[in-house]
N, C-alpha and C positions, 0 to 999 in steps of 0.2 A: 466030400465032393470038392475038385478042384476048381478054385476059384479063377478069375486074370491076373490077380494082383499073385497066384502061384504061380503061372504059366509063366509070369512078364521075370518072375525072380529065377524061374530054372532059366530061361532065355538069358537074362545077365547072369549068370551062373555059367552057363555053355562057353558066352561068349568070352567071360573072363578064363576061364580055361583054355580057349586059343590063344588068345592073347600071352598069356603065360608061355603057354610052349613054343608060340612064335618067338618070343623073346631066348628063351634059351635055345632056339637052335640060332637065330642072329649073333649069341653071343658064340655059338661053337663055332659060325662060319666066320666070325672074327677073327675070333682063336688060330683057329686052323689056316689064314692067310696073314698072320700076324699083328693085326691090327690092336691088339690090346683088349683092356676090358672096361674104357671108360666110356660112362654111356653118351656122352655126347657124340662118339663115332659110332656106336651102335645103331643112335639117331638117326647119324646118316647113312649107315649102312642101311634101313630101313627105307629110307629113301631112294637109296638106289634100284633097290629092290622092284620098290611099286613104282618109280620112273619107264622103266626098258623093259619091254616085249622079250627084245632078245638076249638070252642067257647068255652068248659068246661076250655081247659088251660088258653086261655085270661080270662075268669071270674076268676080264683083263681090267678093267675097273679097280677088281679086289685084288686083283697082282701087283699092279699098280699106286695102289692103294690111292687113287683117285675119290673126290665126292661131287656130289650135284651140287655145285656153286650155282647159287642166283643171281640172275640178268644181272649186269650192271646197268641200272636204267640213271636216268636223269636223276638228279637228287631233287628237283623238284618234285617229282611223287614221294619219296622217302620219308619229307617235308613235311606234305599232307598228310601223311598217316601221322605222324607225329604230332603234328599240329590238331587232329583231331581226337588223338586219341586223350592229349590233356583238355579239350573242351568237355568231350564226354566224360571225364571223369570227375571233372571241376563240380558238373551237373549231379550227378551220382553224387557225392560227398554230401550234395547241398540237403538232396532227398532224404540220403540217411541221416544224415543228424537234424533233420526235422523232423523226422520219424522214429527218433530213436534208436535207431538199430545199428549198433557193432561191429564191421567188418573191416577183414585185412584184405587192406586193395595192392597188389602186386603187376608191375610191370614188366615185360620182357620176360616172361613168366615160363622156365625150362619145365619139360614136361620127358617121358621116355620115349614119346610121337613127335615131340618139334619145340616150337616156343610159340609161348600164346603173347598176344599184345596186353592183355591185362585177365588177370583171375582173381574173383571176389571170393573170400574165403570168409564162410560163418564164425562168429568169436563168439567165446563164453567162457573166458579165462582157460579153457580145458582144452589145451592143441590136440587134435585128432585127425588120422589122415579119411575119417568118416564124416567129419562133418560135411555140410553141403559148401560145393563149389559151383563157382560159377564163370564160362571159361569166355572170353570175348574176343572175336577173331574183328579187325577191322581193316576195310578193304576203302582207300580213296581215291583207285582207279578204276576206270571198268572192269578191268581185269578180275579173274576167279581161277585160282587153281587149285583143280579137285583132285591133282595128288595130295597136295598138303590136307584138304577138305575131307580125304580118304581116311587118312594117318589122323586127325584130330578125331573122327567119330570111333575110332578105336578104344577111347577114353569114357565111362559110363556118364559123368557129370554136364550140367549143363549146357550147351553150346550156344551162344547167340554170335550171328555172324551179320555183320553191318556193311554195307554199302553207301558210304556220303553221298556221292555224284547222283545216284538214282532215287537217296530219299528211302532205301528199305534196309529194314531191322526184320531179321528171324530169326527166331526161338527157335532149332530146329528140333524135331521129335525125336532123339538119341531110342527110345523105346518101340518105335515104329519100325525104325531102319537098322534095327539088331538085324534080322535076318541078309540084309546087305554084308553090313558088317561083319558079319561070319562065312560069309560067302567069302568075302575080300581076304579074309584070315587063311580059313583052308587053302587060296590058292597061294598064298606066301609061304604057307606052311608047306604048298608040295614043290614051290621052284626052289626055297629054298634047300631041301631035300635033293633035288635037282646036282645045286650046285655041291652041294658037300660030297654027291656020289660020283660028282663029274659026269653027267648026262643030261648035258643042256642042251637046249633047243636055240639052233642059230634062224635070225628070223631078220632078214633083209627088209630093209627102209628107211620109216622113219630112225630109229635109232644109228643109222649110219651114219648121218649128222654128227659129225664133233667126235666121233670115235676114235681112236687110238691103237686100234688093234690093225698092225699093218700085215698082220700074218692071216687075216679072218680067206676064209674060203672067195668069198665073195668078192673081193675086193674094191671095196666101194665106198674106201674112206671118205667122207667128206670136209677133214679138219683143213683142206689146203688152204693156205692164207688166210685162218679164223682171225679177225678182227673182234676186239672187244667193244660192246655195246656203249655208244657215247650219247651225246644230246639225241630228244624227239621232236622232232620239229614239226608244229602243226600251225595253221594259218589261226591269222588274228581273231579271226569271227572262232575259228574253233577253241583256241587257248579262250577266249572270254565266256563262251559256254561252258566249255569246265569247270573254267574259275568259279563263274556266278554260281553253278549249282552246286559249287562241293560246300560253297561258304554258306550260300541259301538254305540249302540240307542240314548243315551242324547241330542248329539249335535241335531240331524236328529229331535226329536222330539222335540226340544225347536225352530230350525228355522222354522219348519211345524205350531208349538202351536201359535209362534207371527206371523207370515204372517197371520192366518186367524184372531187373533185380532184385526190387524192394519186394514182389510179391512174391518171388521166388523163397528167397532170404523171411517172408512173413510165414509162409504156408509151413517153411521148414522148422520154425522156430514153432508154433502151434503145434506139428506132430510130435519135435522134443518135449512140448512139455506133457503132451497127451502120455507121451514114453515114460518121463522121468515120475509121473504119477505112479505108474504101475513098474518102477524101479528095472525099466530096460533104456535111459539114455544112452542115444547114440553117441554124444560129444562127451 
């Protein structure tokens, strides 16, 4: 009789099978516009991908060999994220070695979907690209962007994604939102199919924003006089609300961010050893 725990393993099974073939046609639609074969521009070729609606922009994009550069916003958010990403981690350390527990904490963390802000990696002297991870997205604006949020749940292992300013930490359910997840794949897998056969769909709008293609049908460039993103200027009452709760928030989210590592990093360590009894370790 089939169980969940078979169902949930064909489910990661399917999905890593997209993933795979997504990845090799990314690398053929690189190829084939000359872009190389390092994957840090595969990265972002992936990114431009799940950016644009419209195929006509990703084609002149990949001619161009353009990528999705990020806002240039104030360095004071930049700050923040930095700034809390060594409190939460400060915290974290404190846990694990009071807990005894082992792990390689990594920052700016490259991945073949993006870069994580920090990944806790299971130790047991025995490196293994199996043991458990654990991936930490940390956000100290309002701001959320679910392209990048897209591209990170493509990856099977943990995700906690943090918000300072608002006070929340989620665990997100990677095994719930498989079905999303492979929904998102197949259609990367058929534009980009699209693109390699040259029958893309041109799709007016939003995406005409910042484009570059002065030949498109439509003609509805909107790059005239783009200006680069400089200071945000917000009033004093409102700069000191952010401030107070992003600093307020710190503590609350760095003991929320290491409690669910330590018992991630606990449960996994139990199942290793449940394994290593009956001579199937994973690590």
């Amino acid at each position: 009789m089939e169980t969940n725990i078979d169902i949930i393993s064909e489910k990661t099974k399917a999905v890593s099978e997209q993933k795979d073939q997504l990845a090799k046609k990314v690398e053929e639609l690189a190829y084939s516009y000359g872009w190389g074969r390092r994957k840090s521009l595969n990265t972002a070729l992936l990114k431009l991908l799940s950016t644009h609606s419209c195929e006509g922009r990703i084609q002149n994009a990949l001619q161009n060999k353009e990528t999705e550069e990020d806002a240039k916003f104030d360095s004071y958010y930049r700050k923040k994220s930095e700034y809390a990403t060594v409190r939460i981690l400060d915290r974290l350390k404190t846990l694990l070695s009071a807990n005894g527990i082992e792990a390689l904490i990594q920052t700016e963390a490259y991945s073949t979907v993006g870069r994580y802000d920090a990944v806790i990696s299971q130790t047991n002297n025995k490196p293994s690209e199996k043991c458990k991870k654990i991936r930490i997205e940390i956000k100290a604006s309002l701001g959320l962007d679910f392209e990048q949020l897209g591209r990170y749940l493509m990856e099977p292992s943990s995700l906690i994604l943090i918000r300072v300013v608002t006070g929340q930490v989620a665990k997100l359910p990677i095994t719930e939102l498989q079905p999303y997840v492979s929904f998102t794949l197949q259609e990367l897998i058929a534009k980009t199919d699209r693109l390699l056969t040259k029958k893309c769909y041109i799709v007016p709008g939003n995406d005409c924003h910042g484009c570059q293609d002065t030949m498109c049908i439509y003609k509805r460039n909107k790059n005239k006089g783009a200006t680069k993103m400089g200071f945000i200027t917000v009033s004093d009452n409102e700069f000191t609300n952010d401030l107070t709760s992003f600093l307020k928030n710190i503590s609350f989210v760095a003991e929320k961010t290491a409690s669910i590592v330590i018992e991630e990093l606990t449960d996994s360590t139990q199942e290793n050893t449940l394994l290593t009894k009956r001579g199937d370790s994973k690590c």
